[in-house]
C-alpha positions in Angstrom: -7.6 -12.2 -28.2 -7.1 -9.2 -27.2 -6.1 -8.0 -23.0 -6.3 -4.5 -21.7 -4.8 -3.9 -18.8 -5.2 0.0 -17.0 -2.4 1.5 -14.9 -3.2 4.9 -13.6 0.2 6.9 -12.4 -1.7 10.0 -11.7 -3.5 11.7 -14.4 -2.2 9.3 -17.2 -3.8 6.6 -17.8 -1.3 4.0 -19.2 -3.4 0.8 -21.4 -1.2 -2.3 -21.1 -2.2 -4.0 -24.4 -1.5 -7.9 -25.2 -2.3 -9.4 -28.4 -3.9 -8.9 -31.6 -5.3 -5.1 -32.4 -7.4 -6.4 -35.2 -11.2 -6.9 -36.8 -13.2 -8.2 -34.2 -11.3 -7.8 -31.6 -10.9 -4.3 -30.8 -14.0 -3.2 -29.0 -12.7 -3.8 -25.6 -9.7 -1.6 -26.5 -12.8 0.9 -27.2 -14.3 0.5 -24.4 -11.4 1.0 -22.2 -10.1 4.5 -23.6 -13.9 5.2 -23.5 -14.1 4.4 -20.0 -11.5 6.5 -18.7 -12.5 10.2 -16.9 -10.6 12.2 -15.2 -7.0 11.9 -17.1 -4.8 14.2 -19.1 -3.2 11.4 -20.9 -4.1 8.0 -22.3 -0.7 6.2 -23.2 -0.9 2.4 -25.3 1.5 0.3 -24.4 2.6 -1.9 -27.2 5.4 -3.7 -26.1 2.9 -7.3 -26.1 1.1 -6.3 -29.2 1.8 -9.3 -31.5 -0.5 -7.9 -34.6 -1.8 -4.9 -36.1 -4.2 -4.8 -39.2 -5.8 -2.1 -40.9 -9.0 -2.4 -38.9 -6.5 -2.1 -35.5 -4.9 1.1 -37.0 -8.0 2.3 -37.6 -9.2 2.1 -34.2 -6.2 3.7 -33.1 -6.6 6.5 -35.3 -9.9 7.2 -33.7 -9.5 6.9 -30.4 -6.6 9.0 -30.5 -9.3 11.8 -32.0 -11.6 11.2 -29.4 -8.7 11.8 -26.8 -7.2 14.7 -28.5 -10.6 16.8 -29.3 -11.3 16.7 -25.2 -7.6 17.9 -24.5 -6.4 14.4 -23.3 -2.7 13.6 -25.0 -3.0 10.0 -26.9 0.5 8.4 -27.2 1.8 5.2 -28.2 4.9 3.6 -25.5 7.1 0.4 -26.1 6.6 0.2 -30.2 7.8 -3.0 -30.9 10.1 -3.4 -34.2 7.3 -4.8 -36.0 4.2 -2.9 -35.6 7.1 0.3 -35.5 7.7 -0.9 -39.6 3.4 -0.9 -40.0 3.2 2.7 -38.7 6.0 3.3 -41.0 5.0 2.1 -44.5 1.6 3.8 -43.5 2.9 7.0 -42.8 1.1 7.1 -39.5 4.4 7.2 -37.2 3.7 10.8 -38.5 0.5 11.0 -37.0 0.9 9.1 -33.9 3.1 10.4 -31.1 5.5 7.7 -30.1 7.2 8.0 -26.1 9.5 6.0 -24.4 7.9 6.6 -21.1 11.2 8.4 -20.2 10.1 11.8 -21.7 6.6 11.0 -20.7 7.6 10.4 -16.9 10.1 13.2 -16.2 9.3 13.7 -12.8 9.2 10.0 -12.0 12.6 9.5 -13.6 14.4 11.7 -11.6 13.1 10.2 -8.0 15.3 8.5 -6.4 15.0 4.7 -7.0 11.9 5.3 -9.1 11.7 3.0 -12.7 10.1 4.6 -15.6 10.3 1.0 -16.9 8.5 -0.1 -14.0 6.0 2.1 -13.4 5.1 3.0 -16.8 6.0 -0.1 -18.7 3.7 -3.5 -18.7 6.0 -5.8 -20.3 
């Protein structure tokens, strides 16, 4: 099953993801991006993503539209090995924009004491 979990740090919208991105489960990711107004950027954190199927990338590939054609970046954060090697042998780590949260977070990262990790990151 699949958990989405929202973190707003200002205009970015960061979507804690756990579990399976795949057929049947993926509407509440859907829902979430769909649900979101007011943001420049919607990032998907993957670091507690344990699957990916073709259904999954498919859904990504089309939020990511919906984001992009109203001006709103759509990145992936926290690619774990794994679904890194799926976007791979698809081509789509071409497609996809892939952050640490470091470059993402500039501002943040220079604060003093601030985490990038820890703001930004839902693992």
């Amino acid at each position: 099953m699949l958990k989405v979990h929202t973190q707003n740090i200002g205009t970015v919208a960061v979507l804690c993801l756990q579990g399976r991105i795949v057929n049947g489960e993926t509407e509440i990711l859907r829902d979430a991006v769909h649900s979101l107004s007011e943001v420049s950027a919607v990032i998907l954190d993957l670091a507690r993503v344990t699957t990916v199927d073709a259904h999954g990338l498919g859904v990504m590939l089309e939020l990511r539209e919906h984001a992009e054609s109203k001006g709103i970046r759509f990145e992936l954060m926290n690619v774990t090995k794994w679904v890194s090697r799926v976007l791979e042998i698809t081509r789509l780590d071409s497609v996809f924009r892939i952050t640490s949260g470091v470059e993402f977070f500039p501002a943040v990262s220079r604060g003093p004491r601030a985490s990038v990790a820890t703001l930004a990151s839902c693992a």
